[in-house]
N, C-alpha and C positions, 0 to 999 in steps of 0.2 A: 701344628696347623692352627691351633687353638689361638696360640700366643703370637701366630702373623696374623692370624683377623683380627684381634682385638687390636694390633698396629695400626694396620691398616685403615678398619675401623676411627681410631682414633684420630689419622690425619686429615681422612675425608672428612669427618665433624668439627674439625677444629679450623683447618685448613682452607676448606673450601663453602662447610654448610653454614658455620656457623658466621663468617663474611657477609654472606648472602641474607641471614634471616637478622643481623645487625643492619643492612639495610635496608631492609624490607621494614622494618621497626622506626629508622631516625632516619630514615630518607638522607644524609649524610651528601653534604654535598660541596664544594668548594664555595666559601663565598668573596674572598679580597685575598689578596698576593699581595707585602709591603717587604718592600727593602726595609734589612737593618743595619747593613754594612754592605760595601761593593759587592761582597759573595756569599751574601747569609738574606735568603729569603724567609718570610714568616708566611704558613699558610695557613688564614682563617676558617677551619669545619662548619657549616653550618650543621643544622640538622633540625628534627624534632625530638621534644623529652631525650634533652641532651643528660639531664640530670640524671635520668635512670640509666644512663652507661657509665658505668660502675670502672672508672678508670681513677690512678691515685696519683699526686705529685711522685714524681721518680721513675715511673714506667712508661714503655712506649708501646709502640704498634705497628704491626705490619700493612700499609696503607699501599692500596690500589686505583691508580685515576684510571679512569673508565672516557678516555680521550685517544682519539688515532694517533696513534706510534707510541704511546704510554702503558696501553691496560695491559700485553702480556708479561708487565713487571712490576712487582711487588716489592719493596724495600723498608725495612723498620724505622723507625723513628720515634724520640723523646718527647713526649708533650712539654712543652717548654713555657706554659704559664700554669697556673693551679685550676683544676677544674669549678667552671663557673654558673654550668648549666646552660648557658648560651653560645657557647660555642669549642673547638678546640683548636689547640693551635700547635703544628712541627714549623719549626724554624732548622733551615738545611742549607748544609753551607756545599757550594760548589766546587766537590770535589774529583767528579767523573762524569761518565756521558750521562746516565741519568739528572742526575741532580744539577747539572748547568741547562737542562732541559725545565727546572723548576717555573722561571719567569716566563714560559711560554702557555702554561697551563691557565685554563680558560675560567671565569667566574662559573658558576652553576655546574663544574664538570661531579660528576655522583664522585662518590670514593667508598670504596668497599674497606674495610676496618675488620682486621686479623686480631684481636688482640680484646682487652690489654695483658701486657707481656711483664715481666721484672718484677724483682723484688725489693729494689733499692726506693721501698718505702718507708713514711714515716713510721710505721709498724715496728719497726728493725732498733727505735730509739729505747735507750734505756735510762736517758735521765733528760734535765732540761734544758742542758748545754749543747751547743751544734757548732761543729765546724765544717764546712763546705770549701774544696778544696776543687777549681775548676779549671781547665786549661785547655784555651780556642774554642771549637765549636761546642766541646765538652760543658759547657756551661748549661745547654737544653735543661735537661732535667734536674740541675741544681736549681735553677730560674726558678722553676715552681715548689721545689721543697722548698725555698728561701719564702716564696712569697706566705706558702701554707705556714708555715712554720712561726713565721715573724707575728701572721697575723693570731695565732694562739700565743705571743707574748713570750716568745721561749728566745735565750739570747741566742745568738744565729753571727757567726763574724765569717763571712766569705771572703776567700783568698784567690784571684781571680788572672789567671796568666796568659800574656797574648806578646805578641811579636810587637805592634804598635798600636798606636790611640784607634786610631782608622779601623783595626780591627776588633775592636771590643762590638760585642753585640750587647743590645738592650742597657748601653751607659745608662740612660734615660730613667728607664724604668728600675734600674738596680738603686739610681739616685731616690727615685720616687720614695722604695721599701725603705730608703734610710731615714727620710724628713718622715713617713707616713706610723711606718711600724717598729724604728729604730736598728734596721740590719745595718751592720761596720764592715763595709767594704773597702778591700785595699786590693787596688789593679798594682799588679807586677809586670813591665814590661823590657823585653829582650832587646830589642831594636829600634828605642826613641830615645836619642843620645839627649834632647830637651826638656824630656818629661821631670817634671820635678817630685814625683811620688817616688813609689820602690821600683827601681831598675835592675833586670836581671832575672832569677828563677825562683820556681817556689824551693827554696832548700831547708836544712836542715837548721842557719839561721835567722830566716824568716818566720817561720814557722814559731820558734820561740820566742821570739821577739815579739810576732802579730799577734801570737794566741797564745801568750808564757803560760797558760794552763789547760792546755792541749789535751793532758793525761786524762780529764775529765769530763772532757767533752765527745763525744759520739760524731763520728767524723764521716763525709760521704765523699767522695772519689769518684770524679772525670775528666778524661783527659784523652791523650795523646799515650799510647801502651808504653814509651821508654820513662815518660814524666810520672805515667802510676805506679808501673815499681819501683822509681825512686824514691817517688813519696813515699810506699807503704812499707821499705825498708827503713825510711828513717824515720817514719810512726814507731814500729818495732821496737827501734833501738831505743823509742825516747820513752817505751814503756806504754805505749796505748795500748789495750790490750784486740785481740785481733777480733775478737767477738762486738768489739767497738768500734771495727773501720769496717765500713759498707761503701763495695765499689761495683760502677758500671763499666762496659766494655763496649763500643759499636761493633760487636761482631756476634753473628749467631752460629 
């Protein structure tokens, strides 16, 4: 009996109370919706003392808009820039009936914030080499380990996989982090018979080729679930040790 109220317990404080006294505290509210690709919206958080929400590059949140036909659904999501203090940002690619409901969502709608969630933080690093290994909307939460990361001066080479040009999210801004803070990004694309960069998947040799010292670099992982265990088999095989690949998953 003991050990179901402490459950219980548990879910109502994390699940419900603690949503509520998050924003009661930052007033957390929508403030711009911007296209970043035909089906990848970016939503800007406003709030107050954004700074004191103790969220880290890598982790997401389980977010609630408080909008008719929206608030009795709760769905997680990546913060997909590096926390700024002014604002937070999920970039959600339209996948289902929820999330093609994104672009409909109003300025000023409140959003109730479960979270933050994950571990695939900078925390997890063990030296000052990083490889970022991203593929389609997987990209969220590398976005901001890139930016955090670049800008403490740490070498950072992202390997970045998408079907076509069209669909890369944040080209822009990934260009930015390479002129600003020196991050080496190479898009890998599957289905741009014109593209003149690397065409095809991220395999086993790319990988060696893009980042021939792989072994020692501290690797993070998102993707598509058939693209992650491919990669993290042929991390394995190529000797990365597994205490050294940090991966997300969108599923809870």
């Amino acid at each position: 009996v003991v050990l179901w109220a402490f459950c219980v317990g548990n879910v109502l404080l994390f699940r419900f109370v603690r949503p509520v006294y998050n924003y009661l505290v930052h007033r957390t509210r929508v403030e711009r919706i911007v296209p970043e690709t035909s089906d990848v919206n970016s939503i800007y958080i406003a709030g107050r003392a954004l700074a004191r929400f103790r969220i880290q590059p890598g982790q997401f949140m389980i977010v609630r808009f408080l909008q008719q036909g929206l608030w009795w659904e709760a769905h997680p999501f990546s913060l997909s820039c590096a926390p700024n203090g002014d604002y937070l940002r999920l970039s959600i690619k339209a996948v289902g009936d929820f999330t093609r409901k994104v672009p409909i969502i109003r300025p000023g709608t409140p959003v109730l914030i479960d979270g933050p969630h994950g571990a695939m933080t900078p925390r997890l690093l063990r030296g000052e080499k990083v490889l970022l290994i991203a593929g389609g909307i997987g990209i969220t939460p590398l976005r901001a380990l890139a930016e955090h990361l670049t800008r403490q001066g740490r070498d950072v080479v992202l390997l970045y996989g998408n079907r076509t040009l069209d669909s890369i999210a944040f080209y822009g801004e990934l260009d930015r982090l390479a002129r600003e803070f020196g991050l080496v990004t190479h898009h890998i694309l599957s289905h741009e018979p014109n593209w003149p960069g690397e065409k095809g998947y991220v395999d086993r040799e790319r990988i060696l080729r893009l980042a021939p010292d792989v072994v020692e670099r501290d690797v993070y992982l998102c993707g598509p679930p058939p693209m992650m265990t491919l990669v993290r088999r042929t991390l394995a095989e190529l000797g990365v040790p597994s205490a050294r690949v940090h991966w997300e998953r969108f599923a809870l």
